[in-house]
Backbone and ligand atoms as CSV (ligand in chain L), in Angstrom:
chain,resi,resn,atom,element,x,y,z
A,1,UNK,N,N,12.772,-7.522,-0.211
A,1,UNK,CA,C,11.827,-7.344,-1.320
A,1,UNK,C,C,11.361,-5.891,-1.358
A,2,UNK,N,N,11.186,-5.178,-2.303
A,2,UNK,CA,C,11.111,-4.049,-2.620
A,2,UNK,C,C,9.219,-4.162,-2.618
A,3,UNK,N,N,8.664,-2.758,-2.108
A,3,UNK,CA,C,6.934,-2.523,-2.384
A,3,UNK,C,C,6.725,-2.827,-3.500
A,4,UNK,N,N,7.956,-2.541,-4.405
A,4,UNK,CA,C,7.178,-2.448,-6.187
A,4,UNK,C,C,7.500,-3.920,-6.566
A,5,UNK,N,N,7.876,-4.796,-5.842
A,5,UNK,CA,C,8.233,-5.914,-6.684
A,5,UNK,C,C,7.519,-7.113,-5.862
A,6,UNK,N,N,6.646,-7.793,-6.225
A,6,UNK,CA,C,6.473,-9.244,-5.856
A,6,UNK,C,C,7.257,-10.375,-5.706
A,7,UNK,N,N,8.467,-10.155,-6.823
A,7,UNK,CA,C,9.094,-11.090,-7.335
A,7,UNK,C,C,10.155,-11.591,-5.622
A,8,UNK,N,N,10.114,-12.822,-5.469
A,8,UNK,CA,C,11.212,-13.140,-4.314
A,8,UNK,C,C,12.788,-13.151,-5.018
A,9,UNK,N,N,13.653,-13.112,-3.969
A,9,UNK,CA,C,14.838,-13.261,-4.186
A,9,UNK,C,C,15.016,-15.191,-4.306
A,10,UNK,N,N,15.957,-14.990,-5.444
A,10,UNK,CA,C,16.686,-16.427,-5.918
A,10,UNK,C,C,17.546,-16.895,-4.970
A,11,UNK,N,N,17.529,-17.944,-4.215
A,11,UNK,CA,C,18.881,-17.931,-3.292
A,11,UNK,C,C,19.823,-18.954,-3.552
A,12,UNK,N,N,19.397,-19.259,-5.053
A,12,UNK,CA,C,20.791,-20.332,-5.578
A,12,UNK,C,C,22.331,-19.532,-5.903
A,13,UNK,N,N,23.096,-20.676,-5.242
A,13,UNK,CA,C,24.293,-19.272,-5.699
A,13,UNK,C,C,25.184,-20.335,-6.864
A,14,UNK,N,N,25.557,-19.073,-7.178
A,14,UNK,CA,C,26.733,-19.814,-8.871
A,14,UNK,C,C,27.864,-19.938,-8.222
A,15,UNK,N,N,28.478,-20.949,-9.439
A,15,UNK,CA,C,30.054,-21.352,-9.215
A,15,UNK,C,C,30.874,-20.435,-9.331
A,16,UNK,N,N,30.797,-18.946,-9.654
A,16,UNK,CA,C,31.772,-18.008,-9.797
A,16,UNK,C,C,31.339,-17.153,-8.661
A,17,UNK,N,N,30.436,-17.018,-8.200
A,17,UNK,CA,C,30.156,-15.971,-7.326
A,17,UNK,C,C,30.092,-16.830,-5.569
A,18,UNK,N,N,30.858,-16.142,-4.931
A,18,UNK,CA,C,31.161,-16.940,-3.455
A,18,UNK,C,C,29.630,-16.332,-2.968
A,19,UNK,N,N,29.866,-16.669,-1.201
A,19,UNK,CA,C,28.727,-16.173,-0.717
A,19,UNK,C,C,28.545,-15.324,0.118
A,20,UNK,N,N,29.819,-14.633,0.338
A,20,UNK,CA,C,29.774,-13.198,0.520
A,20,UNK,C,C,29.685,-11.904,-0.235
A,21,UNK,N,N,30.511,-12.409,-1.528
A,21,UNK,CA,C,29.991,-11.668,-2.590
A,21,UNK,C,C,28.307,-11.270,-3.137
A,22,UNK,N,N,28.160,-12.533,-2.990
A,22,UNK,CA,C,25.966,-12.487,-3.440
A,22,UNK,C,C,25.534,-11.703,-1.997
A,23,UNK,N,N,25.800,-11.575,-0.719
A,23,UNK,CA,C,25.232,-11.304,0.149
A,23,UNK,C,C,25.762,-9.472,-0.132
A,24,UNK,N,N,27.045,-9.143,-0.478
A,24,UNK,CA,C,26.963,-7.961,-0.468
A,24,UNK,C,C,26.257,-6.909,-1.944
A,25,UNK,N,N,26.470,-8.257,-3.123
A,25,UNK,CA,C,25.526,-7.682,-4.074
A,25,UNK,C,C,23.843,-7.528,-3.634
A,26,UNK,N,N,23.137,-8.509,-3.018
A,26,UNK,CA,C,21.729,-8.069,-2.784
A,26,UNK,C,C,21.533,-7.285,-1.594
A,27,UNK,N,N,22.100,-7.120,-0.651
A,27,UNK,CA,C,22.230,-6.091,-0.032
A,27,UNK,C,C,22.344,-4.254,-0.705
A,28,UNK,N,N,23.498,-4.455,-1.614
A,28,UNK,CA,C,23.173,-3.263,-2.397
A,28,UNK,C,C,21.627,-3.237,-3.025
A,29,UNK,N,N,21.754,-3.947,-4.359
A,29,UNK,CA,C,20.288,-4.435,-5.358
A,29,UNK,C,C,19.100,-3.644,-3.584
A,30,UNK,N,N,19.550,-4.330,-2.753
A,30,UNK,CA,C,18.137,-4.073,-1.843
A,30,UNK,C,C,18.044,-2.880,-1.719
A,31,UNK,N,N,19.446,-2.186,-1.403
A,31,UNK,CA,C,19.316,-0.279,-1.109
A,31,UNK,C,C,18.603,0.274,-1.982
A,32,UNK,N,N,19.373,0.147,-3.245
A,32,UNK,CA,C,18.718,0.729,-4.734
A,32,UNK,C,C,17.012,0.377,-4.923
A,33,UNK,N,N,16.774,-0.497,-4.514
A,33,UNK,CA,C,15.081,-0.711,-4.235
A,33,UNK,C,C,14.545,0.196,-3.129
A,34,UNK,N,N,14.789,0.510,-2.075
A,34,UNK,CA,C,14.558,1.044,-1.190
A,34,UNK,C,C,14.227,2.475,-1.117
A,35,UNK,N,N,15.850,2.852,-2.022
A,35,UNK,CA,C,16.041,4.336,-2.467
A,35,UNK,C,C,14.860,4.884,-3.270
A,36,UNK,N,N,14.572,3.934,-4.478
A,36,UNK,CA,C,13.469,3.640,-4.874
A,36,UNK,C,C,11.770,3.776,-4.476
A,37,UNK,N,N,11.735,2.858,-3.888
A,37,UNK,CA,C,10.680,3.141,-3.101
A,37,UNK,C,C,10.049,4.292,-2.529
A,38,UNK,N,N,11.127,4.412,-1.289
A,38,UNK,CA,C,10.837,6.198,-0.676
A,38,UNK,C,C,10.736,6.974,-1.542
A,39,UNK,N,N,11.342,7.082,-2.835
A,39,UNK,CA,C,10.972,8.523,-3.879
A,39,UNK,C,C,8.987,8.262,-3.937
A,40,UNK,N,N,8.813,6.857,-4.317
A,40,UNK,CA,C,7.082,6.824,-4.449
A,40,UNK,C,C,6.444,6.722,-3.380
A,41,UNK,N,N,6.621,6.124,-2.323
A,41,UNK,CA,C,5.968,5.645,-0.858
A,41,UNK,C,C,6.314,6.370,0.288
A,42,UNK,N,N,5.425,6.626,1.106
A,42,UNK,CA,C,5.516,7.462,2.158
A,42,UNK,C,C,5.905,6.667,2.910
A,43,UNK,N,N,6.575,7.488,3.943
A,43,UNK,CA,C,7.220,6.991,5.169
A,43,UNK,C,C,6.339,5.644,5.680
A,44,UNK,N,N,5.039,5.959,6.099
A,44,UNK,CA,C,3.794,5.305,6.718
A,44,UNK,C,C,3.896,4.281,6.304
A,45,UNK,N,N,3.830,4.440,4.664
A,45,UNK,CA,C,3.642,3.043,3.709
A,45,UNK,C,C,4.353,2.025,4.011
A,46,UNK,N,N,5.819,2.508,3.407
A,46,UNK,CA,C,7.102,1.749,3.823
A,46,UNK,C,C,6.960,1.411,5.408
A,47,UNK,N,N,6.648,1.918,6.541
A,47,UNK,CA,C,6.889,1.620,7.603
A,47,UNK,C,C,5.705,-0.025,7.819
A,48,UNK,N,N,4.581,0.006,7.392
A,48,UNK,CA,C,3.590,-0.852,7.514
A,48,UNK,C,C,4.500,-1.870,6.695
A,49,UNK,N,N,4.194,-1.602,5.746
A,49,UNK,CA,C,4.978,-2.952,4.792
A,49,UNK,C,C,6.321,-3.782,5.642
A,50,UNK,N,N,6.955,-2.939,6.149
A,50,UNK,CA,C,7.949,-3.847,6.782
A,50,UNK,C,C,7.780,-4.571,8.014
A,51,UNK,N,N,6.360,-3.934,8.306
A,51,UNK,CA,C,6.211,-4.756,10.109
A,51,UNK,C,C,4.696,-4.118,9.911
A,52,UNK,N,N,4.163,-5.755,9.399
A,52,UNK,CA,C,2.511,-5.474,8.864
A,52,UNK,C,C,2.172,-5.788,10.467
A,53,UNK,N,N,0.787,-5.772,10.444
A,53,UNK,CA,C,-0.018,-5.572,11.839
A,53,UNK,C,C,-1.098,-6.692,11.398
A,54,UNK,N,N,-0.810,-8.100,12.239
A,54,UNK,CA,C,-1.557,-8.819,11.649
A,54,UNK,C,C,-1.771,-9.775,10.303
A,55,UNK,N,N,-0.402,-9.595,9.789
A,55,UNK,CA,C,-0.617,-10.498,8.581
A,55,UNK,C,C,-0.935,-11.811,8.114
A,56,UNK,N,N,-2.154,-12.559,8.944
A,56,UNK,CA,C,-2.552,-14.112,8.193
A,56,UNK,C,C,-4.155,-13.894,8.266
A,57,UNK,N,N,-4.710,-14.956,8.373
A,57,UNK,CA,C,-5.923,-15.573,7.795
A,57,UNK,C,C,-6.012,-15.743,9.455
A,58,UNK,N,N,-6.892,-15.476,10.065
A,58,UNK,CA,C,-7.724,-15.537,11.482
A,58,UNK,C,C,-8.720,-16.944,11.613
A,59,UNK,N,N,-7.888,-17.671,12.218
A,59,UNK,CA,C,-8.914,-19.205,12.471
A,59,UNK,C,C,-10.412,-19.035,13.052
A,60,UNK,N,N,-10.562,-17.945,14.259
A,60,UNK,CA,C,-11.225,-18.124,15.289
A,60,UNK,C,C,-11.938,-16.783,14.643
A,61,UNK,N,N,-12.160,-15.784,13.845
A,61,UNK,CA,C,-12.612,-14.855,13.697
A,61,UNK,C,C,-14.047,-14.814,13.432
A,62,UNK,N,N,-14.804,-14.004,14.322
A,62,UNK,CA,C,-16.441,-13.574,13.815
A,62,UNK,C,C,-16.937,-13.036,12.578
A,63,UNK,N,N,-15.812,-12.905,11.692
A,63,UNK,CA,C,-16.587,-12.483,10.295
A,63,UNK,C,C,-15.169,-11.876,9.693
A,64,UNK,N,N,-15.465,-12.803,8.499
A,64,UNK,CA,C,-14.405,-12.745,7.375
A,64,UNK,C,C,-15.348,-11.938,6.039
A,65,UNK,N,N,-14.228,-11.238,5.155
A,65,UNK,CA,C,-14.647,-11.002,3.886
A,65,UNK,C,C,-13.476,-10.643,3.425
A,66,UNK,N,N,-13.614,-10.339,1.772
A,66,UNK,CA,C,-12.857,-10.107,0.696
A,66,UNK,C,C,-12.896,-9.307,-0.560
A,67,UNK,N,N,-12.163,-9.337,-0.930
A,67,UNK,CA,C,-12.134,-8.448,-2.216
A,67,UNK,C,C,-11.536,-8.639,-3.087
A,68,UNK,N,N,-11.702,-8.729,-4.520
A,68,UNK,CA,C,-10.938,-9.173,-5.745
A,68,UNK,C,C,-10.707,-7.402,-6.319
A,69,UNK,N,N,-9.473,-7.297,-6.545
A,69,UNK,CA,C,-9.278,-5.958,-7.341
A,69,UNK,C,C,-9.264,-6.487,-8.950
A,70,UNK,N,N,-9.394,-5.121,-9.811
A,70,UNK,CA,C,-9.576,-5.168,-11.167
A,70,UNK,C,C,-7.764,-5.431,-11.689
A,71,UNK,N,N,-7.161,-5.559,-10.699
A,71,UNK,CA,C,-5.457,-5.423,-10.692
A,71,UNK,C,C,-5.202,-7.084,-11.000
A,72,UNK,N,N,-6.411,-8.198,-10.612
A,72,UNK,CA,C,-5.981,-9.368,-10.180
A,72,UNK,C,C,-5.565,-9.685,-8.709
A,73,UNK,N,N,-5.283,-8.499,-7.956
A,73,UNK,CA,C,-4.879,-8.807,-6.528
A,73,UNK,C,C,-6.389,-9.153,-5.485
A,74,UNK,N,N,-6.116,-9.848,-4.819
A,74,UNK,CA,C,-7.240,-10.737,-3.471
A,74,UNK,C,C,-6.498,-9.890,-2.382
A,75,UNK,N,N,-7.620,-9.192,-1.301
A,75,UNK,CA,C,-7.520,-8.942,-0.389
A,75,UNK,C,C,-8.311,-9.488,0.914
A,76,UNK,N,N,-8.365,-10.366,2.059
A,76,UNK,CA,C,-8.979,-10.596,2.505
A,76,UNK,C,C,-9.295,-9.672,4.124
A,77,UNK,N,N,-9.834,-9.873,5.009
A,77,UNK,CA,C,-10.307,-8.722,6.175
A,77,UNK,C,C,-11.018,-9.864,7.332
A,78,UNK,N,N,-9.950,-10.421,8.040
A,78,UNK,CA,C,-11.226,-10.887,9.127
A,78,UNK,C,C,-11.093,-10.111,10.480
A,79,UNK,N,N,-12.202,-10.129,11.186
A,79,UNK,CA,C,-12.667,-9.594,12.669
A,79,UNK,C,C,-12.573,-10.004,13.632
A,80,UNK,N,N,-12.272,-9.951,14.960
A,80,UNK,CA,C,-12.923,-10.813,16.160
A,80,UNK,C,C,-13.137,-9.650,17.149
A,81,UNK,N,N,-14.891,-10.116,17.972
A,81,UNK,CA,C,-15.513,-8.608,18.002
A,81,UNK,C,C,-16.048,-8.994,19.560
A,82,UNK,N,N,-15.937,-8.990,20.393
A,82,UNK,CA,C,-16.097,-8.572,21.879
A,82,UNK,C,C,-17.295,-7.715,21.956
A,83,UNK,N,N,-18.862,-8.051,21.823
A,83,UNK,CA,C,-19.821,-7.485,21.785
A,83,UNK,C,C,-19.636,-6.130,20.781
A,84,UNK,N,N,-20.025,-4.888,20.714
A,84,UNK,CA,C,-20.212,-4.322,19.826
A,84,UNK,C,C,-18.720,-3.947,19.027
A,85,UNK,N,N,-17.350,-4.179,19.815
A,85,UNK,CA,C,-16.049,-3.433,19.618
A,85,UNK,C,C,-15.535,-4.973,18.755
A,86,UNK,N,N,-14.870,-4.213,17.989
A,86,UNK,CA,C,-13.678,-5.015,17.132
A,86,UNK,C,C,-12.464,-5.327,18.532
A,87,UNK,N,N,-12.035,-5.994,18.495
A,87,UNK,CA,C,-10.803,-6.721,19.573
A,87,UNK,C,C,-9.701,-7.016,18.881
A,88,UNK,N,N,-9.710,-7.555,17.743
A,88,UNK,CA,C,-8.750,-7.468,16.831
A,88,UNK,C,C,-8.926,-8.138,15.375
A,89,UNK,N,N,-8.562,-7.477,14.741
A,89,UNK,CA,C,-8.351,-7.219,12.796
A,89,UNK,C,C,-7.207,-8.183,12.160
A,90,UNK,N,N,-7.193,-8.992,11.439
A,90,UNK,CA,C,-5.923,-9.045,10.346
A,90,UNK,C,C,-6.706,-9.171,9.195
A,91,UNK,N,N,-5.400,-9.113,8.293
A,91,UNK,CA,C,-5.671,-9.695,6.859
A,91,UNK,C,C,-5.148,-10.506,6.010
A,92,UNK,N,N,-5.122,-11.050,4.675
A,92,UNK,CA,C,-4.144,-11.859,4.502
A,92,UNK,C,C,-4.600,-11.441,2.896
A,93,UNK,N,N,-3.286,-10.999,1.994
A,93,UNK,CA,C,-3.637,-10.582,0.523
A,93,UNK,C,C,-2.090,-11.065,-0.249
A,94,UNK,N,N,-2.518,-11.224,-1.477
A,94,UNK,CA,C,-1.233,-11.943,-2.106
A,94,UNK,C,C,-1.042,-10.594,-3.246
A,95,UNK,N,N,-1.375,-9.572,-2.488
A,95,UNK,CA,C,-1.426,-8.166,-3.620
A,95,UNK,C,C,0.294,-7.584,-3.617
A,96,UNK,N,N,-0.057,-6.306,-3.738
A,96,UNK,CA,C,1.051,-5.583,-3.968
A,96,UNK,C,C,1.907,-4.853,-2.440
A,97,UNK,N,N,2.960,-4.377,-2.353
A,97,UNK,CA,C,3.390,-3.742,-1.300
A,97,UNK,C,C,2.408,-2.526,-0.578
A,98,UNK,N,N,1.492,-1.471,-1.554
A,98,UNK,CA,C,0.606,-1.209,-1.104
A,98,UNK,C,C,-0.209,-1.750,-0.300
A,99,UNK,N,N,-0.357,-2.530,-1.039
A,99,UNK,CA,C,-2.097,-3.420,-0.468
A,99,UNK,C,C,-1.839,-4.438,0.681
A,100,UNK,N,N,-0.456,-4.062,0.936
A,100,UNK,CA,C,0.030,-5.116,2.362
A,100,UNK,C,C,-0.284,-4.017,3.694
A,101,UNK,N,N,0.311,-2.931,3.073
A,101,UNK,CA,C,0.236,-1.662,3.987
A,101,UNK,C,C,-1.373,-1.127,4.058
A,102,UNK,N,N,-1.926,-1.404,3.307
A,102,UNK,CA,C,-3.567,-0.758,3.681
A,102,UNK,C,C,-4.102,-1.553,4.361
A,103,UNK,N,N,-3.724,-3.121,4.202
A,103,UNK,CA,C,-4.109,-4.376,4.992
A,103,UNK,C,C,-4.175,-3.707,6.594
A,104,UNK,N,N,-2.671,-3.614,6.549
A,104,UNK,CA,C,-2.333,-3.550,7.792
A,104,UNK,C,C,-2.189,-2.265,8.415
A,105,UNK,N,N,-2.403,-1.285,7.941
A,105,UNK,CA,C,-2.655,0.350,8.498
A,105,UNK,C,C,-4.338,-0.005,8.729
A,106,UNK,N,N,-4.750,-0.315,8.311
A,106,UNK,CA,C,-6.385,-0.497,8.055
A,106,UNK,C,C,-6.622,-1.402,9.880
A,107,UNK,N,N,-6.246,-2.994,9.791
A,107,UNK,CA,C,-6.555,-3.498,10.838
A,107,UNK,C,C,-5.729,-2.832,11.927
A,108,UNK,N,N,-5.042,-2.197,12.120
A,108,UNK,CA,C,-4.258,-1.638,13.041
A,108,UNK,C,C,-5.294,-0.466,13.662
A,109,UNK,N,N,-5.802,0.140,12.706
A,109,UNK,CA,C,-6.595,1.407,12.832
A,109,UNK,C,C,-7.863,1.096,13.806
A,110,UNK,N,N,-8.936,0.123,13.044
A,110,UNK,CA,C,-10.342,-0.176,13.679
A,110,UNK,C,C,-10.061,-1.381,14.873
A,111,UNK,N,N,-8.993,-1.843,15.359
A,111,UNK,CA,C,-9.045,-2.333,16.130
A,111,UNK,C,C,-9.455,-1.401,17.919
A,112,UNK,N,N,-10.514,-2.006,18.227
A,112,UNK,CA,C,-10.785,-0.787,19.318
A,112,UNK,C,C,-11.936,-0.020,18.849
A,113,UNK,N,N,-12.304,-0.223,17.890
A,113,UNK,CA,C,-13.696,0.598,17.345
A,113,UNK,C,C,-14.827,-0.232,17.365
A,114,UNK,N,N,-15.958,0.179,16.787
A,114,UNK,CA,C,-17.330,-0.540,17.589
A,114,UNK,C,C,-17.929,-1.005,15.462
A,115,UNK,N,N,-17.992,-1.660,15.319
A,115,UNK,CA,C,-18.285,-2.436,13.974
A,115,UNK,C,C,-19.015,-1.418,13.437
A,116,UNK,N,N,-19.973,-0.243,13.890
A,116,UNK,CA,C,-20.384,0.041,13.197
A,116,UNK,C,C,-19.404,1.967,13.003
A,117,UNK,N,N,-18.453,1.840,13.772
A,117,UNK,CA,C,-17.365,2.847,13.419
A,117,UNK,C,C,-16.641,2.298,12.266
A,118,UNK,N,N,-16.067,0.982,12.351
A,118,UNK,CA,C,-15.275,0.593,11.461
A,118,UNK,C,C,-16.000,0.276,10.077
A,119,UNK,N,N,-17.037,0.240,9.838
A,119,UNK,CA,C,-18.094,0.458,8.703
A,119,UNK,C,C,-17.931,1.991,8.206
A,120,UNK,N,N,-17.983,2.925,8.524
A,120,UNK,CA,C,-18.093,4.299,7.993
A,120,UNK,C,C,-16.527,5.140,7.352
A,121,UNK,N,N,-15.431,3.719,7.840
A,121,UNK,CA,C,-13.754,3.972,7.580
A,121,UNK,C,C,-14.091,3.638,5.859
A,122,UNK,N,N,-13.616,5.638,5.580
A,122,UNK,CA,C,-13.809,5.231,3.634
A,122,UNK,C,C,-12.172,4.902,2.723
A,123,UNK,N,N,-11.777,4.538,1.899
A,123,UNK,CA,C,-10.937,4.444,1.160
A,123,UNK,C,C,-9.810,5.663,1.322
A,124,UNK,N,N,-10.771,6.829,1.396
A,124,UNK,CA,C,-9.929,8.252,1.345
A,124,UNK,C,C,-9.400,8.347,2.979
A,125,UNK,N,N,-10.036,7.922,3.622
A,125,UNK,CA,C,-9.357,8.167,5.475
A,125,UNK,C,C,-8.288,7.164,5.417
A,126,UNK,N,N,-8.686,5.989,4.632
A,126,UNK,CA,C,-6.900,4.917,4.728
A,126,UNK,C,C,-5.780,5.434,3.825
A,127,UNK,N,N,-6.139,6.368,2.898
A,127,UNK,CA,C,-5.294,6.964,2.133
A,127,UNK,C,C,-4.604,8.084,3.032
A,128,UNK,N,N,-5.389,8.487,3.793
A,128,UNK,CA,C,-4.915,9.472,4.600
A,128,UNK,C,C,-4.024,9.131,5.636
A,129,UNK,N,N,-4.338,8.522,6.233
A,129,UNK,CA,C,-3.599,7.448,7.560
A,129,UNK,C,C,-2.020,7.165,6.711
A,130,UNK,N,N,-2.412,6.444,5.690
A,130,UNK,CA,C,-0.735,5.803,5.109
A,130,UNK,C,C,0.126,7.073,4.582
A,131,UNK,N,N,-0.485,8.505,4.777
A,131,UNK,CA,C,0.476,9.661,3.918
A,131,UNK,C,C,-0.105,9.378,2.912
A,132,UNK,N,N,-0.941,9.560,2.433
A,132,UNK,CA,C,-1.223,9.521,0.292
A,132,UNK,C,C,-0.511,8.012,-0.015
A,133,UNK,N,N,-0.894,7.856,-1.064
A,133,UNK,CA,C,-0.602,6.577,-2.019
A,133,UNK,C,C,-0.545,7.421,-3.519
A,134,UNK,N,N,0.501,6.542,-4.488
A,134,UNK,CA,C,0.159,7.111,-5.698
A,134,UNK,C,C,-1.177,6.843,-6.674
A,135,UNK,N,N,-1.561,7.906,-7.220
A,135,UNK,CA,C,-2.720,7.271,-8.025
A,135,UNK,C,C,-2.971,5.988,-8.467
A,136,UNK,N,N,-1.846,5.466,-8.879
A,136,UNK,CA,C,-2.094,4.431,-9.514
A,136,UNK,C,C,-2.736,2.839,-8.512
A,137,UNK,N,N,-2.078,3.487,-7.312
A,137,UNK,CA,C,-1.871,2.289,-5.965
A,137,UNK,C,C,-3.416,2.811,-5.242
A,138,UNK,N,N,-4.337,3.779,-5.442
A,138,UNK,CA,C,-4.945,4.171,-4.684
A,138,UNK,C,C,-6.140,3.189,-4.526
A,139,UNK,N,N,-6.466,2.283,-5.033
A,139,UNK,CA,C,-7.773,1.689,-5.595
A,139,UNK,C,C,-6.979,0.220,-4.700
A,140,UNK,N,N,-5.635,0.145,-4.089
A,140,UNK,CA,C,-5.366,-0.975,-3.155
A,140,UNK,C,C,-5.671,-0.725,-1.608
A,141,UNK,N,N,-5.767,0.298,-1.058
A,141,UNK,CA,C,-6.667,0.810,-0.330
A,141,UNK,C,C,-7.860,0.654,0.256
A,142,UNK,N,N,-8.561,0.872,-1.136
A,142,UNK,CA,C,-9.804,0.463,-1.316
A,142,UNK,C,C,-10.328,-0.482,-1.092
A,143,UNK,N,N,-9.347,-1.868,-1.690
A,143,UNK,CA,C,-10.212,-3.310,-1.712
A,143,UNK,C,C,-9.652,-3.391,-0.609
A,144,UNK,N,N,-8.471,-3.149,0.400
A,144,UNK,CA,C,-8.492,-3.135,1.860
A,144,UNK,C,C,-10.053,-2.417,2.567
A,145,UNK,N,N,-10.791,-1.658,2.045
A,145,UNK,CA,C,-11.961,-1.090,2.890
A,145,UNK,C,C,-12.990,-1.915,2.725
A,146,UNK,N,N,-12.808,-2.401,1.402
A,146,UNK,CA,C,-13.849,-3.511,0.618
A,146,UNK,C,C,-13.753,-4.707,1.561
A,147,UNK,N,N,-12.915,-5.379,1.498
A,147,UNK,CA,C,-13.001,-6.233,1.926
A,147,UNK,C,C,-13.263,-6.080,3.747
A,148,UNK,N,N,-12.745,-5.321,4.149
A,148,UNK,CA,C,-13.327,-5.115,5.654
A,148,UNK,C,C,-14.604,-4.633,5.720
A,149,UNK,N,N,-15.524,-4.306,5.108
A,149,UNK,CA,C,-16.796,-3.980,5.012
A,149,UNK,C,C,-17.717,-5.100,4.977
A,150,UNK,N,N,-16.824,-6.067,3.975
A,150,UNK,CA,C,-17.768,-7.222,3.990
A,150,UNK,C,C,-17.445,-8.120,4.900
A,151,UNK,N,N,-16.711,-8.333,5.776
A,151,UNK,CA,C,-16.336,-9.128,6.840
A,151,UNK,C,C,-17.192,-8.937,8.101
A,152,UNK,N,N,-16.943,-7.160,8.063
A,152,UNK,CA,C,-18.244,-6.532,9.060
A,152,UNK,C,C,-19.524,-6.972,8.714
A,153,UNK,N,N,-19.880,-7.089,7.607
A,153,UNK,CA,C,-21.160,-7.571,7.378
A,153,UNK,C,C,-21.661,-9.174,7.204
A,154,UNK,N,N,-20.068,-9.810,7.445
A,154,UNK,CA,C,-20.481,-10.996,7.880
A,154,UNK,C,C,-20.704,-11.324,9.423
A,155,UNK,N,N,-20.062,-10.471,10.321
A,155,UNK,CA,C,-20.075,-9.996,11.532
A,155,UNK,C,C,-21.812,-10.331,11.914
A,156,UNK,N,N,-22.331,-9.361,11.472
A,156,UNK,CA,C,-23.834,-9.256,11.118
A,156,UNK,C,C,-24.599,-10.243,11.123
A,157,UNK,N,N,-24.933,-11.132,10.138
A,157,UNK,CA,C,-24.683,-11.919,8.896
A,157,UNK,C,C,-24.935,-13.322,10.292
A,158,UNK,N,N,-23.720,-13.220,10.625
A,158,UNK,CA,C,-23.413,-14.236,11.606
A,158,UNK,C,C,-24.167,-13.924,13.145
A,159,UNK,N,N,-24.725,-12.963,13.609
A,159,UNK,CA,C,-25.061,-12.650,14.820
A,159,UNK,C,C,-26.810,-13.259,14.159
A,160,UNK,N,N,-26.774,-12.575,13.739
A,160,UNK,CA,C,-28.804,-12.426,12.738
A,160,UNK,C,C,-28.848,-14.498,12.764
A,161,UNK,N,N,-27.717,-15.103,12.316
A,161,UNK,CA,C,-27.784,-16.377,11.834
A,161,UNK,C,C,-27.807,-17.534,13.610
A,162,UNK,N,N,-27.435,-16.566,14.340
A,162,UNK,CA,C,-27.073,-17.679,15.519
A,162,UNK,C,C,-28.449,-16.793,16.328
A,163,UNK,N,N,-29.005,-15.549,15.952
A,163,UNK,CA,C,-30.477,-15.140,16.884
A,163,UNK,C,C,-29.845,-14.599,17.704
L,1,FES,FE1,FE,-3.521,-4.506,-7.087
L,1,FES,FE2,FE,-2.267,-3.063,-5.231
L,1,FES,S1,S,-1.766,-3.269,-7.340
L,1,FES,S2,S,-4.142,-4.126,-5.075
C-alpha cells in the first residue's frame, strides 16, 4: 500500500490473468507507488510507515485521548506511565500514511520522557523528527500531538480521580 493511498489491494484473481502474472504486476504497480512516494515523503516518513512503533489501541493504558482532524481522519494516543515517566506510547488511527508515521514517530519519541516533557512536544518538533511533511499533510502531525496531549491529560484526569 502506498502513503498516498488508503485504498487495499484486491486479491481476487481473473480467469485470464494466472497468479504469477498478478504477483509480478502488483509488485511493479507497488514500485511505481513507492517511486512515488519518496519524490513527496521523507526518508523518516516512509521509514515509520512501514514499521510503525506501536500500532493498536492499549488495553491496560493510564490515559487515552484523541483527535478528529478537519480531513475526517481519527487519531487516537494512549500512555502507560511508571510514576512521573511515560514507559510506553501507541496509537491507533484509520488516517492517512502520514498520520500513521506521526502516530508512530510521535510514540516512539516520548516514550522515556516524564508526562510533563511529553506535554510541551509541539506539532513543529514532530514535523521535524519525520524530515518535514508536505503542507498539505502537516496538520496530520498535529492531531498526532492533539491527541497525545489529551491522553496526557487523561493521565492527570485519572491520578486527581483515584486521589
Ligand atoms: Fe487527514 Fe492525514 S490526511 S490526518
Amino acid at each position: 500500500m502506498a502513503l498516498s493511498d488508503k485504498s487495499r489491494r484486491d486479491d481476487k484473481q481473473t480467469d485470464d490473468v494466472t497468479a504469477s502474472e498478478l504477483e509480478v504486476l502488483m509488485a511493479n504497480i507497488s514500485k511505481i507507488m513507492e517511486e512515488e512516494d519518496s519524490k513527496v515523503f521523507s526518508n523518516e516518513v516512509i521509514s515509520e510507515f512501514r514499521n510503525p512503533h506501536n500500532p493498536e489501541r492499549m488495553a491496560d493504558a493510564d490515559g487515552s485521548g484523541m483527535a478528529d482532524g478537519l480531513c475526517g481522519d481519527m487519531m487516537e494516543m494512549f500512555v502507560k506511565t511508571d510514576g512521573p515517566r511515560i514507559v510506553r506510547c501507541s496509537f491507533f488511527t484509520d488516517g492517512c500514511g502520514a498520520t500513521v508515521a506521526s502516530g508512530s514517530r510521535l510514540a516512539r519519541f516520548v516514550e522515556g520522557m516524564t508526562v510533563d516533557e511529553a506535554s510541551s512536544v509541539r506539532p513543529i518538533d514532530l514535523v521535524s523528527l519525520l524530515g518535514g511533511l508536505p503542507e498539505d499533510h502537516e496538520h496530520c502531525a498535529a492531531l498526532a500531538v492533539i491527541a497525545l496531549r489529551n491522553a496526557l491529560r487523561n493521565v492527570e484526569e485519572r491520578r486527581r480521580a483515584e486521589g
